[in-house]
N, C-alpha and C positions, 0 to 999 in steps of 0.2 A: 504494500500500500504506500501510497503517496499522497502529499501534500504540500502546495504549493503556495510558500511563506508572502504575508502581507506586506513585505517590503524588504528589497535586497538592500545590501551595505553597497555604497555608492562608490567604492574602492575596489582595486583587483589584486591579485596574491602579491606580482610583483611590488607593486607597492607597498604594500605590507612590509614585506620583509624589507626593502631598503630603509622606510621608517626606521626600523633598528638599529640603523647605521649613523653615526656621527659625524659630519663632513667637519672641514675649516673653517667656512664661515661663521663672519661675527654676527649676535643678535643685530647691530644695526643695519650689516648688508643683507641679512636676511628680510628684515622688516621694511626695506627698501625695495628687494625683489617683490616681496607681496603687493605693495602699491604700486607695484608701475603696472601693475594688469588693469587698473580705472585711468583711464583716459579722463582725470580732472582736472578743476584746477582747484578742488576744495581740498582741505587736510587731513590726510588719512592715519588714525591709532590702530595699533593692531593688540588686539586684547584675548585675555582666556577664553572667553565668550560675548556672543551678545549682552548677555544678563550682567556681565562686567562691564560691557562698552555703556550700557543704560545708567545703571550702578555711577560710573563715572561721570556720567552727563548731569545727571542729576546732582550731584556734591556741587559740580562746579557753578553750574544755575545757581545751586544754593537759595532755591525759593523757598518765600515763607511758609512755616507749618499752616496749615488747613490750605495750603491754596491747590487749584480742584486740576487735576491733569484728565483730559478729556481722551477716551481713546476706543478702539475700534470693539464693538460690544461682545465680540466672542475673541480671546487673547490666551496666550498663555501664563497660567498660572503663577511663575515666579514673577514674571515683570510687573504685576498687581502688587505681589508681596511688595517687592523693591519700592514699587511708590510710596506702599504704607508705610517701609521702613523709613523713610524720610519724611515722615509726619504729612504727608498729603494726600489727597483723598480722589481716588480712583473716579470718573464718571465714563458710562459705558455710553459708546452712539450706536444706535438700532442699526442692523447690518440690512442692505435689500439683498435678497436671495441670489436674483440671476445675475447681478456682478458681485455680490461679497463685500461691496463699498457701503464705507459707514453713508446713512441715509443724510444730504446735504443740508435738509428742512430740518431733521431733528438735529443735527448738529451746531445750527443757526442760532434756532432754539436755547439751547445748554448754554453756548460763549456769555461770560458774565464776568466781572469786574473781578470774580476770584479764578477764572481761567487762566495759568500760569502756561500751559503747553496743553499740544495734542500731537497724538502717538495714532498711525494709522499703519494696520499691517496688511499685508497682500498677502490673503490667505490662500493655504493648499495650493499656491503655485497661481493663482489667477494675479494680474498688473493693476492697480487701479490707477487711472489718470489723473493726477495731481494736481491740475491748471486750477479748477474749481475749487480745492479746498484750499491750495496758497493763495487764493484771490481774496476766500471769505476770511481766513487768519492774519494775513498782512493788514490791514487797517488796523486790526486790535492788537498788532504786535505781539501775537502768540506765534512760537516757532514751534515748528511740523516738524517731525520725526516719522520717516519711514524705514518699518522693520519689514527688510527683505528675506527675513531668514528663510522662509517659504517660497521666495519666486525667484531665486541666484537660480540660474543654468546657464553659464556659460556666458556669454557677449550677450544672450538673448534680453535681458535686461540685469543694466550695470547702475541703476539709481534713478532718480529724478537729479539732474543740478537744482532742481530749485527747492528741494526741499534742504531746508538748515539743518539736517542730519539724517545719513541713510546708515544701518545698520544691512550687516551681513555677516551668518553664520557656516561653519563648517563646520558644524557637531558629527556627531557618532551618524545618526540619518539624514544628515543632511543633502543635498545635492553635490558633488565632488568633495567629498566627505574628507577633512584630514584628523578625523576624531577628535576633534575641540579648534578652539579659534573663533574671532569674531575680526570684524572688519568694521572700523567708524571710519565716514567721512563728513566731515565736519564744515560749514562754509564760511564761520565766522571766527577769523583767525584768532580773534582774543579767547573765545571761548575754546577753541583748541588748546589753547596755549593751556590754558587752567586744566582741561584736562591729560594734558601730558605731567605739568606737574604733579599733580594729585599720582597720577598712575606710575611716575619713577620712583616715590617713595614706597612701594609696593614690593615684598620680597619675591625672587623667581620661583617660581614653581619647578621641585626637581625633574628631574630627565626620567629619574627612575621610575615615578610616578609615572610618564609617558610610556615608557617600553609594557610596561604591566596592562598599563591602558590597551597598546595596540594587540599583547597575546590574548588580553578577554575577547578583543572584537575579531582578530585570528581566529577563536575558537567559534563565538558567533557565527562568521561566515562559514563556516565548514559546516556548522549545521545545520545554515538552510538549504544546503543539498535537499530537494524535497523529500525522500526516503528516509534520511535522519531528522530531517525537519516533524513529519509523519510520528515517528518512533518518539520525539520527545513532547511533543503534544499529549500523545497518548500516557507517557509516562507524568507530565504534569496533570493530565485529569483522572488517574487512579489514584493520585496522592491526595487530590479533594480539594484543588486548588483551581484557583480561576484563573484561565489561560491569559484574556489580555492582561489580566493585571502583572504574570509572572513574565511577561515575554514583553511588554513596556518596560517595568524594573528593568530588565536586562540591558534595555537600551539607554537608559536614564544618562540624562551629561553626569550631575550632582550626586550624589550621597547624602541619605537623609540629614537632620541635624539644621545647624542654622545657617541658614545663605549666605550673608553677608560677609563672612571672614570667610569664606568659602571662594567669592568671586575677588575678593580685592589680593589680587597675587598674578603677577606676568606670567606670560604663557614659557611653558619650558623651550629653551634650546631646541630641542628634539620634533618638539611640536611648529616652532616657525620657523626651523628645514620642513619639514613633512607637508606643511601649507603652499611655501615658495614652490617646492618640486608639485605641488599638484596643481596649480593654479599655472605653470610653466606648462601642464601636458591635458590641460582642463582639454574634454571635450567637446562636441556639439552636441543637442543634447534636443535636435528635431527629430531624431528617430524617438525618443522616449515621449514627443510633440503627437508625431503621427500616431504612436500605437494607439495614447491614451482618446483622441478625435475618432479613430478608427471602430473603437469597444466604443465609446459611448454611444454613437451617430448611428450605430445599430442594436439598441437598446428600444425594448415599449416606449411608443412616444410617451405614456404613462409615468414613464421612469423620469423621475427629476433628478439634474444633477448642478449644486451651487454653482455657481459662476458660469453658465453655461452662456452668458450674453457676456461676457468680458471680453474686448477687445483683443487682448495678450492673452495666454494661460500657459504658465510652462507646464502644471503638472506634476508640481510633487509627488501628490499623492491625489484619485482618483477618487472619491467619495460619490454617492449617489443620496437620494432622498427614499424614505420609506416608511409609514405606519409603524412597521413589524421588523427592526432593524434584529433586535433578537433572535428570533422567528428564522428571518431572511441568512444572518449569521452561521446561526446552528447549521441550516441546511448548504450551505453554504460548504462550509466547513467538512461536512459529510460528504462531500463530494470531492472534496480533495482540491478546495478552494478556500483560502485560510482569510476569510474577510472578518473585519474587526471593527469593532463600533471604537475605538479609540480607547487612548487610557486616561488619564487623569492629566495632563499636562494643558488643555486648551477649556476653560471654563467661561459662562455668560458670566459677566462680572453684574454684580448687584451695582444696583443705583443705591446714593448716601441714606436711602432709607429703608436698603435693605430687600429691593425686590429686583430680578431680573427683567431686562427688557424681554418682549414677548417674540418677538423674531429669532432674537439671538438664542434664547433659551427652547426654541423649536428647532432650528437649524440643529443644536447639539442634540438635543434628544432624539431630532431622525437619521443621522447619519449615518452609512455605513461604506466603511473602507473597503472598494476594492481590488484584490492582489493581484494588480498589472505592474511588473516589474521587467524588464529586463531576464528574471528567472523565467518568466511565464512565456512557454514555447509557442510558436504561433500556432500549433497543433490542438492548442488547447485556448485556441480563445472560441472558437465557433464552440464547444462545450460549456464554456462560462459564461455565453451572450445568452445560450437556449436556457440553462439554468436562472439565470435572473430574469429571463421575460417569463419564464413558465414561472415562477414565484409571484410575476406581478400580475397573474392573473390565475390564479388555483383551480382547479376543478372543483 
């Protein structure tokens, strides 16, 4: 039996194993080779993570406690934290479905004399156009932040210039994955400046730490062979464990415990060689464009899938819309298709009084991921297109 895993590691063996290898270069040529891959002219930090590039953006802002950071209504989970850690208060903007773009009227709405920033991210790979919300934040002199961690593939999109900060991640799942790393660029040089300071008195993060990183995800990728993939699902549900939660963990950037001394530390040595050489051999990333157009475009017109009106979509990850994502999962899964309602890392963020908005908090409860990867042979998509249309219409 087989099973064919919900998302491959976006790295290949050789890689892998040179990661392990230590070259000559210094952190700064290093951290100089990573920026010459954005054609800007804004300032580029190279950080542990996103969650660190944010982390740092924030200190340097240094806004006042309660002032409201406005941002896209389904996010991931740390970047929330990180606000509250700095005394400020998360507001979530209604997402519309068929591009994933925070809703412009309700965003209009929320801007108020305690709107210090807004954070908008370009989820599961879809691009959102940025003309319209730097039009409506520049009179109020609130600066945009775009979190690409979702829609990097390659030159296919390298930022807005006109957003005052794009984020970019290369975690463990990310799109040319170099198992940790974040990318800021920055366009206002003082504010760069602040946070490079801030970010030099930060101790490195050792090497060894990294090699240990890259043999967990060594092991990882060997076992989404789909046959051993198969065999340890199966052995995680006789233990009496739940699969997305155990097979998330596995991928997690962080370690539980407390975030913030967690992100404030330079990316190792090992890890910004491992970024420069992937980013030097980045591919294109319109074959993983075509397949995911290809599967959906012959799906139940029935079948809804988020962002399916967005201009751009790279396609991180392929999610659809459904009732019965449970339901749809399980069977799924039994078929030797390992789709996944997701783990804990992407939550509707509560409004300041405590209630999620109603879009956002529906998009997450119908979603469900599915496992078009690069693993997934083209043999096996006309089996996966007849199983989800026969789903969305049952006998």
């Amino acid at each position: 039996m087989k099973t064919y895993p919900r998302l491959g590691l976006d790295v290949q063996w050789p890689d892998l194993l040179a990661g392990l290898v230590e070259g000559s270069e210094s952190e700064l040529e290093l951290e100089g080779a990573i920026a010459s891959y954005w054609p800007t002219s804004r300032s580029i930090q190279v950080t542990l993570s996103v969650r660190s590039a944010f982390d740092l953006l924030l200190q340097a802002l240094a806004l006042p406690p309660g002032t409201q950071v406005l941002m896209s209504g389904v996010n991931v989970r740390h970047m929330v934290e990180i606000v509250r850690c700095h005394g400020l208060v998360p507001v979530p903007v209604d997402l519309d479905f068929d591009t994933l773009a925070p809703n412009l009227d309700h965003l209009h709405r929320l801007i108020s004399p305690q709107t210090g920033l807004f954070v908008i991210a370009h989820l599961f790979g879809s691009i959102i156009p940025l003309a319209p919300y730097i039009a409506l934040c520049r009179p109020y002199q609130i600066p945009l932040v775009e979190d690409c961690a979702q829609a990097f593939a390659g030159s296919y999109y390298l930022g807005d210039e006109q957003a005052d900060v794009s984020f970019f991640s290369f975690g463990p799942i990310k799109t040319c994955s170099a198992l940790g790393g974040g990318v800021a660029l920055i366009g206002d040089e003082t504010l760069a400046e602040k946070m490079r300071e801030i970010g030099d008195r930060y101790p490195r993060k050792g090497d060894r730490w990294y090699r240990q990183r890259l043999l967990k995800y060594c092991a990882l990728k060997a076992i989404s062979n789909p046959y051993l993939y198969h065999a340890l699902l199966q052995a995680i549900q006789r233990l009496g464990k739940d699969v997305d939660r155990a097979i998330g963990s596995s991928a997690r950037g962080f370690s539980s415990g407390e975030l913030i001394p967690q992100l404030r530390q330079k990316p190792p040595h090992l890890l910004l060689q491992f970024l420069a050489h992937r980013l030097k051999t980045c591919p294109n990333y319109q074959e993983r464009i075509n397949r995911a157009k290809m599967i959906l475009t012959q799906l139940d017109r029935s079948i809804i899938w988020p962002g399916s009106a967005a201009d751009q979509h790279s396609f991180w990850v392929v999610p659809i819309q459904t009732p019965s994502p449970q339901l749809w999962m399980e069977q799924l899964r039994n078929s030797g298709f390992d789709a996944t309602q997701g783990n804990t890392s992407l939550i509707a963020i509560p409004t300041p009084e405590g209630n999620p908005l109603p879009q956002s908090q529906k998009l997450l409860q119908t979603l469900l991921y599915l496992p078009v990867s690069p693993a997934l042979p083209v043999t096996e998509y006309p089996p996966l297109i007849q199983q989800i249309n026969s789903l969305s219409h049952p006998t």
